[in-house]
Structures are given as structure tokens and as C-alpha cells.
DSSP file (Angstrom, degrees, kcal/mol; ACC not computed):
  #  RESIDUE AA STRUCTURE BP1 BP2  ACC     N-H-->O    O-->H-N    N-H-->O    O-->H-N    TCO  KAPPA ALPHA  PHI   PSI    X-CA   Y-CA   Z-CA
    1    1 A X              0   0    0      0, 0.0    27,-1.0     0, 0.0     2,-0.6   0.000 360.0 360.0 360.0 133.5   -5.4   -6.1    0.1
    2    2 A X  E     -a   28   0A   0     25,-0.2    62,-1.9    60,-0.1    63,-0.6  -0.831 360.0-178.4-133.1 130.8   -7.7   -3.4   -1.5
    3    3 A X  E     -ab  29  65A   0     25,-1.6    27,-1.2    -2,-0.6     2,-0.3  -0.386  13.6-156.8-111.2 154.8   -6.7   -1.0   -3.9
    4    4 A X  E     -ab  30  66A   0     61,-1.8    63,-5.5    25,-0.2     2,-0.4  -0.997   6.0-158.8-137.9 154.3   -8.3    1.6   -5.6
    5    5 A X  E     -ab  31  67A   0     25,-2.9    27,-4.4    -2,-0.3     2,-0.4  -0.888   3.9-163.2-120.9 145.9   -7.3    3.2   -9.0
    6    6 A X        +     0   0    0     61,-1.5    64,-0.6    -2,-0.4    27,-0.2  -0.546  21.9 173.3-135.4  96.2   -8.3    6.3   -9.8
    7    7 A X        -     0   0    0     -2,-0.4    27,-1.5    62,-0.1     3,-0.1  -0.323  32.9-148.5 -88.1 144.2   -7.9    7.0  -14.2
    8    8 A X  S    S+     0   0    0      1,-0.2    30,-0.2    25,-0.2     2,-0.2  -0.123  86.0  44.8-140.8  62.6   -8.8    9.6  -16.3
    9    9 A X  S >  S-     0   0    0     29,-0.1     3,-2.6    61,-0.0     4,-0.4  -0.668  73.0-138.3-166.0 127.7   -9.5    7.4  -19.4
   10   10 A X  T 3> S+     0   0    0      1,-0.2     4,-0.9    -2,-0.2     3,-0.1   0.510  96.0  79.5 -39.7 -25.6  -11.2    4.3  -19.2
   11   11 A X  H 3> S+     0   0    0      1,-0.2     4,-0.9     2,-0.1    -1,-0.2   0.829  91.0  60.2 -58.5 -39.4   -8.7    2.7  -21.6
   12   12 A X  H <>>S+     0   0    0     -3,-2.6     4,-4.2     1,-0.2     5,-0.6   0.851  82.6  69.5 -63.3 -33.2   -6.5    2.4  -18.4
   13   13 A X  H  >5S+     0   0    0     -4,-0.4     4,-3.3     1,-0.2    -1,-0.2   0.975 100.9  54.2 -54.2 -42.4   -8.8    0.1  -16.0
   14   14 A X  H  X5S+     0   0    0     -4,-0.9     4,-1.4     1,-0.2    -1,-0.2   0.954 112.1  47.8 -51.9 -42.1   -8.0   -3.2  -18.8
   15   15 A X  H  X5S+     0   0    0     -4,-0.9     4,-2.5    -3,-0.2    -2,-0.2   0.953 116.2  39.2 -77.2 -50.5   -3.9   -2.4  -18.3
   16   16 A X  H  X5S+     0   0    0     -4,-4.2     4,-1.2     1,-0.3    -1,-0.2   0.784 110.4  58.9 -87.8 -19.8   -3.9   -2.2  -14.6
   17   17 A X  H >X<S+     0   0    0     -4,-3.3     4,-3.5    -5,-0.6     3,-0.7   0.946 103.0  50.1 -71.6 -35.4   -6.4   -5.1  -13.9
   18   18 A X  H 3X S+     0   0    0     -4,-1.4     4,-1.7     1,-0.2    -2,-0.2   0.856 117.2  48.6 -87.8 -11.9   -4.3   -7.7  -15.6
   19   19 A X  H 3X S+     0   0    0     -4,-2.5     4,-2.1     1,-0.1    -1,-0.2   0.895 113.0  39.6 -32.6 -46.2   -1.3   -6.2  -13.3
   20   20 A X  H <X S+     0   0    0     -4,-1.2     4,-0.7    -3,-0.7    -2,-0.2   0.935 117.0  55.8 -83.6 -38.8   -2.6   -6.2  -10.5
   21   21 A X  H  < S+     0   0    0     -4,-3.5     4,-0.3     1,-0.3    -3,-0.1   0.727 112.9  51.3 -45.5 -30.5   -4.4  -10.1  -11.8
   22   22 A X  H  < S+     0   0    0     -4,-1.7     3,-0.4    -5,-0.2    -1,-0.3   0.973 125.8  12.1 -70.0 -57.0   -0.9  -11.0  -12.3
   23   23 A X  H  < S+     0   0    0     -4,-2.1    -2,-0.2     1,-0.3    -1,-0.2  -0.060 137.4  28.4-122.5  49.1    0.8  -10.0   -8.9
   24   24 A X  S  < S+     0   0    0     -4,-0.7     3,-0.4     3,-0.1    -1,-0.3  -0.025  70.1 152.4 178.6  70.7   -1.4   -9.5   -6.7
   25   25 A X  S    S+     0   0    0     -3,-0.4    -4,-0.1    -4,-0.3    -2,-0.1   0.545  73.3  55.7-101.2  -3.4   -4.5  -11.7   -7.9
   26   26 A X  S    S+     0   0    0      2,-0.1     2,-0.6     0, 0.0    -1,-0.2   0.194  89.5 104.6 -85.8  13.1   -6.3  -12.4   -4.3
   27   27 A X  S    S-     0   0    0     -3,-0.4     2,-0.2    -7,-0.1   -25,-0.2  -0.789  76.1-128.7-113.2 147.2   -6.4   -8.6   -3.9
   28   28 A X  E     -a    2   0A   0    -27,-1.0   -25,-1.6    -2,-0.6     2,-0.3  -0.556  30.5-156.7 -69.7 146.2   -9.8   -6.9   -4.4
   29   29 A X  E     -a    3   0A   0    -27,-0.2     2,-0.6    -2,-0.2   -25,-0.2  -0.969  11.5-169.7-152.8 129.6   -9.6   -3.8   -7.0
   30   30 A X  E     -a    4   0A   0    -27,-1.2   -25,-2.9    -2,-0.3     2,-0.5  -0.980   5.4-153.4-142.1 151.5  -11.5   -0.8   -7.7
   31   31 A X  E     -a    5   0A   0     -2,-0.6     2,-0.5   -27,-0.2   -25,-0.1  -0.858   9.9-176.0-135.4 141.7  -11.6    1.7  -10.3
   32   32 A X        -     0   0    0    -27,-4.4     2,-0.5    -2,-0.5    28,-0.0  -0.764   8.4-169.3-139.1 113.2  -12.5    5.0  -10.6
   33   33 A X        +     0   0    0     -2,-0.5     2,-0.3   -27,-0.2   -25,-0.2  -0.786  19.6 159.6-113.7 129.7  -12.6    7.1  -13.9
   34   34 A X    >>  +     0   0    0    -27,-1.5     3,-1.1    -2,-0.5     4,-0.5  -0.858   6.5 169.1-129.3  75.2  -13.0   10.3  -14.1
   35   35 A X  H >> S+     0   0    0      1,-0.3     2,-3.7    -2,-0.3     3,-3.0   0.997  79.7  70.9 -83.7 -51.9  -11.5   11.8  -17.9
   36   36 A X  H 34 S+     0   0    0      1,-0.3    -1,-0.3     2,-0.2     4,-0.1   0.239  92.9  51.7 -53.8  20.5  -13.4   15.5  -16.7
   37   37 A X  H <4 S+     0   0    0     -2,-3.7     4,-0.4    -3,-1.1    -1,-0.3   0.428 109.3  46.6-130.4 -23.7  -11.1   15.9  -14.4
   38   38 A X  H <X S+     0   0    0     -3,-3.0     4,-1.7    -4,-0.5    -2,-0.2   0.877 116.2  47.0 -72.6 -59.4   -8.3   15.4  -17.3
   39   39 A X  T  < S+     0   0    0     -4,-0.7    -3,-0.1     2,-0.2     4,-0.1   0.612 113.2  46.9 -85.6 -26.2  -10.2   17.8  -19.7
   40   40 A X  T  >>S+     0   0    0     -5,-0.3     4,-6.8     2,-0.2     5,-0.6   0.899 113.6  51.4 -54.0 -51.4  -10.8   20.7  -16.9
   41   41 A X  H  >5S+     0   0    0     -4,-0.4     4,-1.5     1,-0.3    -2,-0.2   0.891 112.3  42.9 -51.5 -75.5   -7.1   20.3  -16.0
   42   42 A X  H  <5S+     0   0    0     -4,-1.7    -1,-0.3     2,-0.2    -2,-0.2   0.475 128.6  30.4 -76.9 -28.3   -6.1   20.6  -19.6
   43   43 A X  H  45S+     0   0    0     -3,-0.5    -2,-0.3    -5,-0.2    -1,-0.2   0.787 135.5  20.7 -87.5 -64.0   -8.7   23.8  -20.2
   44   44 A X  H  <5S-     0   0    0     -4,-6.8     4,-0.4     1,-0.2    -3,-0.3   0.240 106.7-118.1-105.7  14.4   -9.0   25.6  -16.5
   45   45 A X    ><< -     0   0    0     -4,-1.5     3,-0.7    -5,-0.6    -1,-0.2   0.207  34.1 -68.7  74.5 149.6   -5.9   24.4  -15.0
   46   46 A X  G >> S+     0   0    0      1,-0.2     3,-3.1     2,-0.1     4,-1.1   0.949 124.7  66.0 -58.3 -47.7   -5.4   22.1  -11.7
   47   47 A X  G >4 S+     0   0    0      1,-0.3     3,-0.7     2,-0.2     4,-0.4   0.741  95.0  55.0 -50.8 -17.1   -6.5   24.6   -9.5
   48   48 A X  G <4 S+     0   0    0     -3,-0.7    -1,-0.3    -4,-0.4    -2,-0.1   0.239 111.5  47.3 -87.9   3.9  -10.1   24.4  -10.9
   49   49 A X  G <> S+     0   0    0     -3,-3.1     4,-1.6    -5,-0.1     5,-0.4   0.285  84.0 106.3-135.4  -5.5  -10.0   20.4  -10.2
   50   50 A X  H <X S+     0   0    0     -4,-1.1     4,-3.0    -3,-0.7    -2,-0.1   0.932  87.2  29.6  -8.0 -84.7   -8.6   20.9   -6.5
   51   51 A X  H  > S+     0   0    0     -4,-0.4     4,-1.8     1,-0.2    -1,-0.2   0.833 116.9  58.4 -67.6 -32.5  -11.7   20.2   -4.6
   52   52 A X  H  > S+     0   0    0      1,-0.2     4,-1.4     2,-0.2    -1,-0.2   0.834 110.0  42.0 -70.2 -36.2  -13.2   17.8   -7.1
   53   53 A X  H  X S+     0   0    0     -4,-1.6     4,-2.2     2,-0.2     5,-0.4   0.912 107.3  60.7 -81.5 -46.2  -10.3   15.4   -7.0
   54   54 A X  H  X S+     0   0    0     -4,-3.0     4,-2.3    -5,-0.4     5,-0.3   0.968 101.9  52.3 -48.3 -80.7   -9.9   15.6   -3.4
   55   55 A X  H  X S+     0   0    0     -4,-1.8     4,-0.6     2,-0.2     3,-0.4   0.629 114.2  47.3 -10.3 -83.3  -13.5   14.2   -2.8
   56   56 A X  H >X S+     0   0    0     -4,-1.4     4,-2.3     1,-0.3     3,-1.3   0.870 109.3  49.1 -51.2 -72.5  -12.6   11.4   -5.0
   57   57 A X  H 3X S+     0   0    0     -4,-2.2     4,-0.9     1,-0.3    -1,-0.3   0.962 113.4  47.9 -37.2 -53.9   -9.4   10.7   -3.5
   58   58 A X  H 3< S+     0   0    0     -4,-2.3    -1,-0.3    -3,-0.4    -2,-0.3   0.809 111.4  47.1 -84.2  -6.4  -10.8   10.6    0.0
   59   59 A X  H X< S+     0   0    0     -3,-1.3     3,-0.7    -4,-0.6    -1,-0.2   0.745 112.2  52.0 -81.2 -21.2  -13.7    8.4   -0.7
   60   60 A X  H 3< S+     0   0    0     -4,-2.3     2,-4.6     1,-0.2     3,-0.3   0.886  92.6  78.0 -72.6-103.7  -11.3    6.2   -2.6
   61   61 A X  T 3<  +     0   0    0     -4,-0.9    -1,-0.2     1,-0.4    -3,-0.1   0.172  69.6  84.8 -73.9  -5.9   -8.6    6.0    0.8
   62   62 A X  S <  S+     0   0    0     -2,-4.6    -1,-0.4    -3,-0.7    -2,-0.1   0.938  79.2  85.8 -66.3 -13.2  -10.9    3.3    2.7
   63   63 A X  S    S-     0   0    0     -3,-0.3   -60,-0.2     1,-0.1     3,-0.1   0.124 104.8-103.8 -69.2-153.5   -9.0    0.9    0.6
   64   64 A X  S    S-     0   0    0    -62,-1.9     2,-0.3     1,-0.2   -61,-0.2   0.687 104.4  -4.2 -77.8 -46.3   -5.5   -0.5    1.7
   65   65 A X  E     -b    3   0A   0    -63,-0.6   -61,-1.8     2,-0.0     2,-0.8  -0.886  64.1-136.7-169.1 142.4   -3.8    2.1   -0.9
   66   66 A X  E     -bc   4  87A   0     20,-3.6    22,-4.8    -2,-0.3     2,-0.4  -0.868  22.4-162.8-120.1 111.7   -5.1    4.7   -3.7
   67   67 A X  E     -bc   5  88A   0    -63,-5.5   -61,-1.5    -2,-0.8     2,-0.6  -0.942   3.1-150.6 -90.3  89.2   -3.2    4.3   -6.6
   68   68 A X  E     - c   0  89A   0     20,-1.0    22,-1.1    -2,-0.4    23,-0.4  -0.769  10.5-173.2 -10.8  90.6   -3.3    7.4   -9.4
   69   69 A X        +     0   0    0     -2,-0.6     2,-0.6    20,-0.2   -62,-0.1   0.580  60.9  83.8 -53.0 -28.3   -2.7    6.7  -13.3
   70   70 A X    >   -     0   0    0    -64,-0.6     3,-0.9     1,-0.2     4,-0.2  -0.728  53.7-166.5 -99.8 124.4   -2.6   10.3  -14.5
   71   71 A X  G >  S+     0   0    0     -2,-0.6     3,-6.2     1,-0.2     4,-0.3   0.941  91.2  64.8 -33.7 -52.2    0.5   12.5  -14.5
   72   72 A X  G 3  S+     0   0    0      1,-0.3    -1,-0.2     2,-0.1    -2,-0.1   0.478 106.1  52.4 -74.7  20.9   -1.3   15.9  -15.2
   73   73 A X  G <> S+     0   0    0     -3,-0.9     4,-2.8     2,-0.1     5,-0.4   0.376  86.5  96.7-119.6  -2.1   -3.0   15.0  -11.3
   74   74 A X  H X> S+     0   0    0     -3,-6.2     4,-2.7     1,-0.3     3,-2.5   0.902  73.7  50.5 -38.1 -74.1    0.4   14.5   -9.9
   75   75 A X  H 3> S+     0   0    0     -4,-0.3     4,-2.1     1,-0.2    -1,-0.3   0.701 120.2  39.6 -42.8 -39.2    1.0   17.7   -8.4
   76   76 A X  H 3> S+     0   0    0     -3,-0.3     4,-1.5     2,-0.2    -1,-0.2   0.617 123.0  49.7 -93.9  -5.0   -3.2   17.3   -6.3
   77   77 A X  H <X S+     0   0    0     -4,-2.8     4,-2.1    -3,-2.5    -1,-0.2   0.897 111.1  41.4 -59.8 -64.8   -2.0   13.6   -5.9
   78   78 A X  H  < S+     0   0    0     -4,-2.7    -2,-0.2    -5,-0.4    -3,-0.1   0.844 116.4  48.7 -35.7 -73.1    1.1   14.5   -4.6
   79   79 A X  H >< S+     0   0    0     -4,-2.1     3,-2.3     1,-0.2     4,-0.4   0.888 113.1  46.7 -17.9 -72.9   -0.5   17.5   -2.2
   80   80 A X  H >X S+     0   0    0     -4,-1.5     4,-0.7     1,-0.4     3,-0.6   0.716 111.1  57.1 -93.1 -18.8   -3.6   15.1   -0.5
   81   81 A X  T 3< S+     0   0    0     -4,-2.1    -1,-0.4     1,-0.2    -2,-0.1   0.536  85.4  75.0 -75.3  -1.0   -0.7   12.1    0.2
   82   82 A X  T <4 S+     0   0    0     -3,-2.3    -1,-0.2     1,-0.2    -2,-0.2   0.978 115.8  18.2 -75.0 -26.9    1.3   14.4    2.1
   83   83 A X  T <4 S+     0   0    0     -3,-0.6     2,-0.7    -4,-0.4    -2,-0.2   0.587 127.1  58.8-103.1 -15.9   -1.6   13.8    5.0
   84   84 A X    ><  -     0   0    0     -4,-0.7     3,-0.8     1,-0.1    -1,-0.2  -0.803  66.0-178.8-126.8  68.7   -2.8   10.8    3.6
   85   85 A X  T 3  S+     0   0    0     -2,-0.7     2,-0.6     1,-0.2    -1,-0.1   0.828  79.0  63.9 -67.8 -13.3    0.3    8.0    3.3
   86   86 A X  T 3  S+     0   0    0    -21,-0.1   -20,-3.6     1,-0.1     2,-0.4   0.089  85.2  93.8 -96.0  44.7   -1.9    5.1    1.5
   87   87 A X  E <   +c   66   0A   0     -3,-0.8   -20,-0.2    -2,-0.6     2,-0.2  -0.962  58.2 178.2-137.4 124.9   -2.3    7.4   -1.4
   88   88 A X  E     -c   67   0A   0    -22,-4.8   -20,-1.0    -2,-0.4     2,-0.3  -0.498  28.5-136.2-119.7 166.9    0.4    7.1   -4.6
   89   89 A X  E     -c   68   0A   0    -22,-0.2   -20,-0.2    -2,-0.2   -22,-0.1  -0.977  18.5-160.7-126.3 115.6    0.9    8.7   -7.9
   90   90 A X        +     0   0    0    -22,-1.1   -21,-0.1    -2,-0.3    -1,-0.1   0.794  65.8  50.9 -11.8 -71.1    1.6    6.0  -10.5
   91   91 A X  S    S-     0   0    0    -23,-0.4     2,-0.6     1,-0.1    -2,-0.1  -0.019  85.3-102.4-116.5 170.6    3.3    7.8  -13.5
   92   92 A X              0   0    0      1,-0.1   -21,-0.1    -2,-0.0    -1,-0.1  -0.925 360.0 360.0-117.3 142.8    6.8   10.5  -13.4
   93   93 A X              0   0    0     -2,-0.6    -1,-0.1   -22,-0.0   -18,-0.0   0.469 360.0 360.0-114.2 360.0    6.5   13.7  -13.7
């Protein structure tokens, strides 16, 4: 299997490799952090990270399934998986 994670703080990629290292340690893993997308969000609102997070998310979807660490992305998480089932939000909102 190959997953992609897509953080926005770097702190996250150590937690969720030794997860994935634990149960699921033949599967290939990629991460992709993006904290501007956290710090727009949190200044200009989600719409103002729409398009930018969508790019990311669909270059991330060749894997097997695109996993999403940050709440405050839920809602654009949420949105681009309704057309897109291998794409998850992590966290509760």
C-alpha cells in the first residue's frame, strides 16, 4: 500500500511514521507539509486556501489513500473526498 500524509507542522511526519512503521511496515509512506496553508487558514480563512490545498491533495491521490493530519483543513478535506473516495481526514472536528 501507498499512503500519503499531508501535515501542516513538520512535528507530525515522526508520529505518523512510527504508526504507520508499526502496522503497516511493508507500506511505502509519503509526506507532505505544508504549515502556510495552516497560517493562511488561521489569518485569511479557508476559502483563501481552497485552490492551494486542492493541488496538493490531487497530486497526493496517486497513492492507495491520502491521509490529512490537520483539523482546521477538514471542512477542504472533507469537500475534494466527496469525488475523490481514497482521500481521509485524520483528526474530529
Amino acid at each position: 500500500m501507498n499512503i500519503a500524509f499531508l501535515h501542516t507542522a513538520q512535528v507530525h511526519v515522526e508520529t505518523f511514521e512510527a504508526l504507520v512503521q508499526e502496522l503497516a511496515p511493508q507500506s511505502k509512506r509519503t509526506h507532505h507539509v505544508a504549515p502556510e496553508l495552516l497560517a493562511s487558514a488561521q489569518t485569511d480563512g479557508l476559502k483563501s486556501i481552497t485552490a492551494q490545498t486542492f493541488e496538493i491533495l490531487e497530486k497526493l491521490q496517486t497513492t492507495d489513500a491520502v491521509l490529512c493530519t490537520c483539523s482546521t483543513l477538514g471542512p477542504l478535506v472533507d469537500s475534494f473526498a466527496q469525488t475523490n473516495p481514497n482521500v481521509f481526514e485524520l483528526t474530529a472536528h
